[in-house]
VMD Tcl script that draws the C-alpha trace (Angstrom):
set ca {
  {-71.87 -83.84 -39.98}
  {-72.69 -87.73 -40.02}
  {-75.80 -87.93 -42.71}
  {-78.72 -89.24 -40.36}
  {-79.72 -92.72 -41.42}
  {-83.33 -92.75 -42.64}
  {-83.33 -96.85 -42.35}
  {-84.18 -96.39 -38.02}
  {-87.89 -94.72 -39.21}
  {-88.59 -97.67 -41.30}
  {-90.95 -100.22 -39.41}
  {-89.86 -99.38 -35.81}
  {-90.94 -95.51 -36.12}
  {-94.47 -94.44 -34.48}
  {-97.65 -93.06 -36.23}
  {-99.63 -89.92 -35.66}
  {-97.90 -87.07 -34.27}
  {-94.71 -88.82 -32.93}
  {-93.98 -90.01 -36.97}
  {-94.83 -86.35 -38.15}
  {-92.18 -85.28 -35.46}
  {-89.17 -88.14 -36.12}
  {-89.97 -86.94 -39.91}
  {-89.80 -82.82 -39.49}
  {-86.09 -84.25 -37.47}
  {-85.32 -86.13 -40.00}
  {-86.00 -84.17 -42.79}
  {-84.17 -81.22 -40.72}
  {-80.88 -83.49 -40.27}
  {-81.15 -83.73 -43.83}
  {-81.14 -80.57 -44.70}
  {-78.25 -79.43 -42.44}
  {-75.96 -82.38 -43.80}
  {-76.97 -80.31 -47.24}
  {-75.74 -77.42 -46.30}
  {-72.60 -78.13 -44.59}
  {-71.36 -80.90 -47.87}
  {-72.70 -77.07 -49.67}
  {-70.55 -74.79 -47.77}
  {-67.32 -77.59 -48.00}
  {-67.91 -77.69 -51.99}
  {-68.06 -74.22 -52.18}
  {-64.56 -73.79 -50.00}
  {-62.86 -75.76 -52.77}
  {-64.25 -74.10 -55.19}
  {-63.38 -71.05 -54.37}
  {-59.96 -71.87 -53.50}
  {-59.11 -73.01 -57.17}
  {-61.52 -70.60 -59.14}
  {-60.71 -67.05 -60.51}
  {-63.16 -64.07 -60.29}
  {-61.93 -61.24 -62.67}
  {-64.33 -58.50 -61.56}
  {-63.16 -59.53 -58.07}
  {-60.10 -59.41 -59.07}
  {-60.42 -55.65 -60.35}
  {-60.56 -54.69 -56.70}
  {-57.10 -52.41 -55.86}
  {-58.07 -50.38 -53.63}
  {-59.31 -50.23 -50.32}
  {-60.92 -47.22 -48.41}
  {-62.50 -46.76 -45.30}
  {-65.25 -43.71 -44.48}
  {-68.18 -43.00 -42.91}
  {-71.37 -42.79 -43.88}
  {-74.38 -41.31 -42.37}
  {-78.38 -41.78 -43.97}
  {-79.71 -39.51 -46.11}
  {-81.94 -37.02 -44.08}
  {-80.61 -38.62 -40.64}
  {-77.25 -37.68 -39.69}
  {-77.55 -39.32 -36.49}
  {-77.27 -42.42 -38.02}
  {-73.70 -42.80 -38.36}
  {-71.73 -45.99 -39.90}
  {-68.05 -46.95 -40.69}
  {-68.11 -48.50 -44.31}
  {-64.99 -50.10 -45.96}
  {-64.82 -49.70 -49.82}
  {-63.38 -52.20 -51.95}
  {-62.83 -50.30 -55.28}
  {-62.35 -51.04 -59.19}
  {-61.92 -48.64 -61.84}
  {-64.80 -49.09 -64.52}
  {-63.61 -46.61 -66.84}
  {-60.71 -43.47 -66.43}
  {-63.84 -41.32 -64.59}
  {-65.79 -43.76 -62.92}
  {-65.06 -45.90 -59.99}
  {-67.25 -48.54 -58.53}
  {-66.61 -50.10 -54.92}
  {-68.38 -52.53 -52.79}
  {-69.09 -51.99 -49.77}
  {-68.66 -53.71 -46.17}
  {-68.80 -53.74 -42.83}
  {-65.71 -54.72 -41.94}
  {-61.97 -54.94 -43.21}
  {-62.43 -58.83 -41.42}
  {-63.13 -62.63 -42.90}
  {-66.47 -62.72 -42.49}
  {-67.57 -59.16 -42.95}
  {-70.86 -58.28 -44.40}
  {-71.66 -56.59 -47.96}
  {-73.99 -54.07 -47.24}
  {-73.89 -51.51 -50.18}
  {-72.42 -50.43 -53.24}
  {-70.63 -46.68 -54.37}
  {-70.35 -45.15 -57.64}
  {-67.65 -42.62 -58.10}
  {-67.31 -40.44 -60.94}
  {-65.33 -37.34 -61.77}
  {-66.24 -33.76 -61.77}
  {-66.77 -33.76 -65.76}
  {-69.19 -36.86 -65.80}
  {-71.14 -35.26 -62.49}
  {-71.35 -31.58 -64.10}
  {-72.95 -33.35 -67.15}
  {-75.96 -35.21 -64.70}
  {-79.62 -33.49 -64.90}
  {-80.38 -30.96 -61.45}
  {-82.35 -33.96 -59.84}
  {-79.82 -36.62 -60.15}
  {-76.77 -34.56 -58.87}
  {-79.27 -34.53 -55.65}
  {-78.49 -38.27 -54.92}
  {-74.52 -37.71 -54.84}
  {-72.02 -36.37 -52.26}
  {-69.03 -34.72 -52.33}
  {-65.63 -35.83 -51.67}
  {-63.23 -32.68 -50.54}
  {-64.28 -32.50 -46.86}
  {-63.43 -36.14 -46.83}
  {-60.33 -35.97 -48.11}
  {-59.14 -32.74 -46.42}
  {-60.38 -33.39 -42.55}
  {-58.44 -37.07 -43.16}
  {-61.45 -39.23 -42.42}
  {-61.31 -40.76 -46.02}
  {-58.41 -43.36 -45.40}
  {-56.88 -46.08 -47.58}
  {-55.59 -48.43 -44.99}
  {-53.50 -50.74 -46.74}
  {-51.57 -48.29 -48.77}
  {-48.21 -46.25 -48.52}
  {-48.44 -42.57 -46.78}
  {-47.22 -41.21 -50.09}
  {-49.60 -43.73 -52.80}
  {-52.58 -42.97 -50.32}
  {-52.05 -39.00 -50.71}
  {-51.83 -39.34 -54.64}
  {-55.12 -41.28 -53.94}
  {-56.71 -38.68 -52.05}
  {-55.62 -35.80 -54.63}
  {-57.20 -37.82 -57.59}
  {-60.50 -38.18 -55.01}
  {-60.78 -35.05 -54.04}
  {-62.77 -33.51 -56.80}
  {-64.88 -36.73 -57.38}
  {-68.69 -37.40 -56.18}
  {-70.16 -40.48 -55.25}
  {-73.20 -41.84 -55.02}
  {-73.83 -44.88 -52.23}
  {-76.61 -47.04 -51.50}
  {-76.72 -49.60 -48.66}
  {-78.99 -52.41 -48.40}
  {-78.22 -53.85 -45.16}
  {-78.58 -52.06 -42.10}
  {-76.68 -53.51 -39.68}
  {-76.26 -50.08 -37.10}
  {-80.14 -50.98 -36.12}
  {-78.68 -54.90 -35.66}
  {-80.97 -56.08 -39.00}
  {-79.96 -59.81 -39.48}
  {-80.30 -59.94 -42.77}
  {-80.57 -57.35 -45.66}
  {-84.12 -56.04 -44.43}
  {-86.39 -53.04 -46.59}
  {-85.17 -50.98 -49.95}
  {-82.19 -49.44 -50.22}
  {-81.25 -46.40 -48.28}
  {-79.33 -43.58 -49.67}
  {-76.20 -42.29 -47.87}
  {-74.45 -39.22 -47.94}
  {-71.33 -37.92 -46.57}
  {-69.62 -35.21 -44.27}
  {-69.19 -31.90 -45.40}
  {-67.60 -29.75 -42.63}
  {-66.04 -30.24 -39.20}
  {-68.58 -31.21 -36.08}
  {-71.17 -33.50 -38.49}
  {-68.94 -36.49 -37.28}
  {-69.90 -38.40 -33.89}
  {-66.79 -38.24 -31.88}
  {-67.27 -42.18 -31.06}
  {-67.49 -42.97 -34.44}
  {-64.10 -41.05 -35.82}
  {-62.71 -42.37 -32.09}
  {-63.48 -46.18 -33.87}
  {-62.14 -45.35 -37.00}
  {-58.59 -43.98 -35.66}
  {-58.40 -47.38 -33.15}
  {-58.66 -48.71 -36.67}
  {-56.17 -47.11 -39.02}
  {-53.70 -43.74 -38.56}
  {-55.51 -41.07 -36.39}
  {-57.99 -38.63 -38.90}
  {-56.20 -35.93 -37.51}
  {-52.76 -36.82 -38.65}
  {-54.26 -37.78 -41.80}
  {-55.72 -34.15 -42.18}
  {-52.11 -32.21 -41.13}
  {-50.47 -34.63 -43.95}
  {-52.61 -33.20 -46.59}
  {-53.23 -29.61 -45.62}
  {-51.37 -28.86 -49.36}
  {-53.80 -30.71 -51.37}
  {-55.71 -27.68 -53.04}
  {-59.21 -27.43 -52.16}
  {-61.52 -29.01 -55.25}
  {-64.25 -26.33 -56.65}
  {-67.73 -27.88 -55.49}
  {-70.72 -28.31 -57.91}
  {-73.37 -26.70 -56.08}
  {-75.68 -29.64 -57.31}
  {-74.08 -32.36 -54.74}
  {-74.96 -32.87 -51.16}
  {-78.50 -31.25 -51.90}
  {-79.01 -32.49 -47.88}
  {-77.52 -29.41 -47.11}
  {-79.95 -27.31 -49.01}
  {-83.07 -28.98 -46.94}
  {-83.79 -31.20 -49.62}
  {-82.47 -34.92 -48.56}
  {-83.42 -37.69 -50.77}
  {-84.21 -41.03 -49.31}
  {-86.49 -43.91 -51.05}
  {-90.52 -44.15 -49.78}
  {-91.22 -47.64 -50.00}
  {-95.15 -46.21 -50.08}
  {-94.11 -44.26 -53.43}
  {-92.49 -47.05 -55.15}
  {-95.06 -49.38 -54.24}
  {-97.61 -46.77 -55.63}
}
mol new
graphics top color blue
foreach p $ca { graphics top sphere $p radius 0.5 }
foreach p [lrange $ca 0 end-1] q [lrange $ca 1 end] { graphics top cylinder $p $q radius 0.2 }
display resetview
């Protein structure tokens, strides 16, 4: 964008209301010249700089989450994920697998060690993974049939615990409220049919996915995790924290 040249609302520009208004334009012009010289800057420097937690990121993984204490509220999230340590994972979270795509929430996956070690109320905010991994939904995308499966074995006995902060299923525009707590599927039927129907348009059918790993052995579930089930789903009151 041409910069506007201030020079034309020297002597020949109006007074009262008419300068306020070639001013607000002005100043507007301004600020949009800002922003796009901004966004050009930040292209190159992007191009030529490195990002080493970014560039921790090898895996991703595509689920589906649904609110804590509202299953009905269903939403495809793509996992970009980094091993912190030998038992805990950490992913961010998007909207999409596509330039562009939104971050909207963060997951924290640890093993079954580190999650038998939490205090009762904690292990409330974390899922499970084996229903995940066994019905096929849990997919990594972008790797081999066989490297996925020895993903999927390693996940299978993990929990996670995800928060989003953008809710984009209600069409928010920007990162609107606190963060919302989401929790995952734990037996067949939970799943909306339209939302596993957009996932296998995606990526390999879930059902496919769930015949290929029929021999993974079941993992042995802490009965601490997915405390939804139990009638006691946890989900941040903005009234409380504010209290």
């Amino acid at each position: 964008m041409t910069p506007l040249n201030l020079s034309s609302f020297s002597s020949a520009a109006p007074t009262g209301s008419s300068r306020r208004n070639f001013l607000k334009i002005a100043s507007l012009s301004i600020a949009a010249t800002a922003v796009a010289q901004s966004a050009e800057k930040t292209k190159s420097v992007v191009a030529s700089g490195n990002f080493p937690p970014i560039g921790d990121i090898h895996a991703h993984v595509c689920g589906i989450h649904f609110y804590s204490g509202n299953m009905n509220r269903q939403i495809l999230a793509e996992h970009y994920c980094s091993h912190f340590s030998d038992e805990v994972l950490q992913c961010v979270i998007y909207d999409s697998n596509k330039p562009g795509a939104r971050l909207i929430g963060v997951e924290y996956i640890v093993s079954a060690k580190i999650f038998g070690s939490l205090p009762f109320e904690e292990k409330k905010l974390w899922h499970s993974h084996n229903y995940e991994v066994k019905s096929g939904v849990l997919t990594a995308p972008d790797m081999s049939d066989a490297a996925e499966k020895d993903l999927m074995k390693a996940l299978i006995g993990t929990y996670g615990k995800t928060w989003h902060f953008w809710q984009v299923d209600r069409g928010d525009k920007l990162p609107l409220g606190i963060p919302q707590l989401m929790m995952a599927f734990t037996a067949d039927g939970q799943a909306k049919a339209s939302v596993i129907a957009e996932r296998d348009r995606l990526y390999t059918p879930s059902a496919a996915k769930k015949t290929a790993r029929a021999d993974i052995p079941d993992a042995m579930l802490d009965p601490g995790a997915d405390a939804w089930q139990k009638g006691q789903a946890v989900q941040l009151d903005l009234k409380a924290v504010s209290a």
